[in-house]
VMD Tcl script that draws the C-alpha trace (Angstrom):
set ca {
  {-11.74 28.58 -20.72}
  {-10.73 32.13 -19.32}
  {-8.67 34.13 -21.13}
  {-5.30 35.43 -19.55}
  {-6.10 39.06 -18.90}
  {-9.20 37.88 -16.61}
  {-7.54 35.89 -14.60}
  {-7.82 37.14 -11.11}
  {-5.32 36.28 -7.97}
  {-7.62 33.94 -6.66}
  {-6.82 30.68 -7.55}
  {-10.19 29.19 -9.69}
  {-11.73 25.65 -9.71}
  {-10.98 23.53 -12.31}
  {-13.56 21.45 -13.80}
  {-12.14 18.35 -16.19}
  {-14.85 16.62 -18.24}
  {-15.67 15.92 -21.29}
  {-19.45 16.67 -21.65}
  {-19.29 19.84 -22.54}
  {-23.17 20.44 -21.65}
  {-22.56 19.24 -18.33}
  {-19.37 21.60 -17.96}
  {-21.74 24.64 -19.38}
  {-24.60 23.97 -16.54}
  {-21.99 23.33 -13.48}
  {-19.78 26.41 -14.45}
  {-22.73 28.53 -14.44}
  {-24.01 26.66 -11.10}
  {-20.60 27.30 -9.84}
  {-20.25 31.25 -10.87}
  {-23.57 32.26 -9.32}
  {-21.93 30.79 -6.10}
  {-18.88 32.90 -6.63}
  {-16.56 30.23 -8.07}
  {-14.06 31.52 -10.19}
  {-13.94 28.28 -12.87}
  {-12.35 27.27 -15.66}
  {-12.68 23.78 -17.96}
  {-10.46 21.07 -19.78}
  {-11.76 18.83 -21.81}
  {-9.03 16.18 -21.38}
  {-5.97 15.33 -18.95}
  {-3.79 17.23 -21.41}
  {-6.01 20.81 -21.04}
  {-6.26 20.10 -17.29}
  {-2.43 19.13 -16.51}
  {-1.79 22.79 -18.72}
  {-4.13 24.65 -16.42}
  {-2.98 23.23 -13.05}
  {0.35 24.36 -13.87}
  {-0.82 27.32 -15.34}
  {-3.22 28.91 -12.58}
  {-2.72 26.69 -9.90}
  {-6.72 25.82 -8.77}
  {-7.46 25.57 -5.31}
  {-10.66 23.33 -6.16}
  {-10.81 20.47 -8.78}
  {-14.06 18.69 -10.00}
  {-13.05 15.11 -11.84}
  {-14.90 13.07 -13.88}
  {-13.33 9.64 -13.89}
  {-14.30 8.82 -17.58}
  {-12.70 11.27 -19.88}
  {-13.09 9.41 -23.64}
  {-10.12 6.98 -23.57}
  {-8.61 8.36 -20.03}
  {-9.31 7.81 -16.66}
  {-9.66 10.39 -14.35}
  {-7.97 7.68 -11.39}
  {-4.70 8.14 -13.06}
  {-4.62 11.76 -13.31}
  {-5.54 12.52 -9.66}
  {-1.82 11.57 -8.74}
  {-0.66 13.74 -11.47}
  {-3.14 16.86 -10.24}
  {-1.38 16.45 -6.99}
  {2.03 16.57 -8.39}
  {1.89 20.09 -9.97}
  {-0.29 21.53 -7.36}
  {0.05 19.47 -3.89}
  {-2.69 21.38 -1.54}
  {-5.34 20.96 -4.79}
  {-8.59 19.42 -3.60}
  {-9.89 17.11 -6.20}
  {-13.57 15.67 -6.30}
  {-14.07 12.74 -8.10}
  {-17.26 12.15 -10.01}
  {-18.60 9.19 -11.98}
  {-21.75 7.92 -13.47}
  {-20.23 4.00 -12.18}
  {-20.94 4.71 -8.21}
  {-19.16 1.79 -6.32}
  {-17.61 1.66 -2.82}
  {-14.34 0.43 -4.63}
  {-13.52 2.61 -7.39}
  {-14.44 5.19 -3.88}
  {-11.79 3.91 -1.99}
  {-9.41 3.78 -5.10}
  {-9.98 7.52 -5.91}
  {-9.41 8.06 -1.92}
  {-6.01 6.02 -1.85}
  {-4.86 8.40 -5.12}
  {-5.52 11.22 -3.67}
  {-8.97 12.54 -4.04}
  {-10.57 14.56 -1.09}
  {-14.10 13.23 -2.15}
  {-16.19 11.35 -4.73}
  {-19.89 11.49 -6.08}
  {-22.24 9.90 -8.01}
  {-23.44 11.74 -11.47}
  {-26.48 13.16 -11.77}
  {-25.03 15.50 -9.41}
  {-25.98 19.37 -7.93}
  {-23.47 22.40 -7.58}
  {-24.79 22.57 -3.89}
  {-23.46 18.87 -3.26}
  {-20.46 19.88 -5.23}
  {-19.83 22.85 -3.41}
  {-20.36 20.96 -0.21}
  {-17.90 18.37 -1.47}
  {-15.20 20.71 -2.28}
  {-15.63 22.91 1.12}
  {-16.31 20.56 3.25}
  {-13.40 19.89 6.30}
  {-10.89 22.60 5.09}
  {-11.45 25.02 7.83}
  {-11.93 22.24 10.57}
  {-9.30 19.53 8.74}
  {-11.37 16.91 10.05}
  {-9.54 13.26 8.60}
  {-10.69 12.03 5.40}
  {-10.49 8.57 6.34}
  {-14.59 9.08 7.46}
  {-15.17 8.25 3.75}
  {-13.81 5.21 3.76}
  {-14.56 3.64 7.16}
  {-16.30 0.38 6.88}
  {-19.82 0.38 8.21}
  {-20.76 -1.05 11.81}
  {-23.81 -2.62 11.00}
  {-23.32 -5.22 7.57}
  {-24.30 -4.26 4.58}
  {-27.86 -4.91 3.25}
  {-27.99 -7.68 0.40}
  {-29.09 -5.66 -1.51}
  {-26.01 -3.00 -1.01}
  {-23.63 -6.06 -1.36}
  {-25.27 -7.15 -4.34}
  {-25.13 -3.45 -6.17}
  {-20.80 -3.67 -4.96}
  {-20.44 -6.88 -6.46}
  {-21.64 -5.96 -9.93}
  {-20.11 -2.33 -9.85}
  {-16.88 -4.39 -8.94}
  {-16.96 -6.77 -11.70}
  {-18.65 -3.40 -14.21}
  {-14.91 -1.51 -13.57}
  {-12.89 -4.79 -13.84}
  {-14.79 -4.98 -17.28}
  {-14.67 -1.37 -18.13}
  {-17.35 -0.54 -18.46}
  {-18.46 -3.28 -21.11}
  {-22.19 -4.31 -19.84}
  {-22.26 -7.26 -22.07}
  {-19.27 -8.76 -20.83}
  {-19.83 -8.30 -17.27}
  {-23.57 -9.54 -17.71}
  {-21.90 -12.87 -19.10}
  {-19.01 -12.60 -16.09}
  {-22.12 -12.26 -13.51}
  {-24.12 -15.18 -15.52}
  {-27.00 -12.88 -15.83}
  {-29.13 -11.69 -18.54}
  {-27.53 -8.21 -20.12}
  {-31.57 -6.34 -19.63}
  {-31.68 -7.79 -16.24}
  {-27.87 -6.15 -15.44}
  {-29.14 -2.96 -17.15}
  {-32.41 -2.53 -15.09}
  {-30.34 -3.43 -11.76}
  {-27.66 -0.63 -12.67}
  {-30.58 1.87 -13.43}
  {-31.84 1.42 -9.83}
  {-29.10 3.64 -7.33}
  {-29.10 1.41 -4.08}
  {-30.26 3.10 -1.02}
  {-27.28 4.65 1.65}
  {-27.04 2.28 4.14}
  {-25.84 4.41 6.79}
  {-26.88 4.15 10.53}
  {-28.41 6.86 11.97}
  {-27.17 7.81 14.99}
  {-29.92 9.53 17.41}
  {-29.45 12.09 20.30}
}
mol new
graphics top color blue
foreach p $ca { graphics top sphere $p radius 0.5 }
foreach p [lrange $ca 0 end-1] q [lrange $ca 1 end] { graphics top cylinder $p $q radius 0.2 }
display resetview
């Protein structure tokens, strides 16, 4: 948190997350790149600040103890329309990805995640406005099985929020062998284009 009488005209990024050790590292990450930032630890703090300093910038995590940060992205929006929100989550999947999208989110990334890819993230398109359906475009080539595999289980993961026992018994698999498969990130499988 700022307090009031440092609270510059520029409008600052807001960062909403709960792990306050994470918040610590990113905001300094995010100063020494000239960020103004300031924190909420909940959707309550961060609805307060958006309609308090209006934030250009907005760095989500979708977990947030009981909340999720899905639902607030709509709600972000509302109180300050031209806010660009990134989404991250330690429960990467191509679905909850196209979720955040459809609410309203600009982009969305994977925890463990670096200021530079966050920075990236945030910047990213608003000088050139180029369309943000890019992120969502299905692939030309199909999927490997591998990739399809990793969707299917982060699919049925969110449906069971989060609960690894009960989506190893959904998925008729063995709850160590779920764990070690959502330890291992899948490769991108995106086609590289050459000239």
């Amino acid at each position: 948190m700022i307090p009031s009488n440092q609270v510059s005209s520029t409008r600052p990024l807001l960062i909403v997350d709960d792990d306050a050790t994470f918040v610590r590292v990113l905001t300094r990450a995010l100063v020494s790149r000239g960020f103004e930032v300031v924190s909420a630890g909940n959707a309550d703090e961060a609805r307060a600040f958006s309609r308090k300093l209006q934030p250009r910038h907005c760095v989500l995590d979708l977990k947030l103890g009981d909340e999720n940060g899905l639902r607030l992205i709509p709600e972000l929006h509302e109180l300050v329309p031209d806010m660009r929100i990134l989404l991250l989550t330690g429960y990467a999947s191509i679905a909850t990805a196209v979720e955040a999208i459809k609410r309203g989110a600009h982009d969305y990334l994977s925890k463990p995640v670096d200021a530079d890819a966050v920075v990236r993230a945030l910047l990213e398109g608003e000088s050139a406005q180029q369309g943000d359906d890019e992120v969502i475009d299905a692939p030309e080539a199909p999927l490997a099985l591998r990739r399809l595999e990793w969707e299917h289980i982060q699919r049925v993961l969110t449906e069971c929020d989060g609960n690894i026992s009960e989506t190893a018994r959904r998925l008729g698999m063995h709850r160590r062998t779920l764990q070690r498969k959502l330890s291992k990130h899948p490769v991108r499988e995106r086609p590289e284009q050459n000239g």
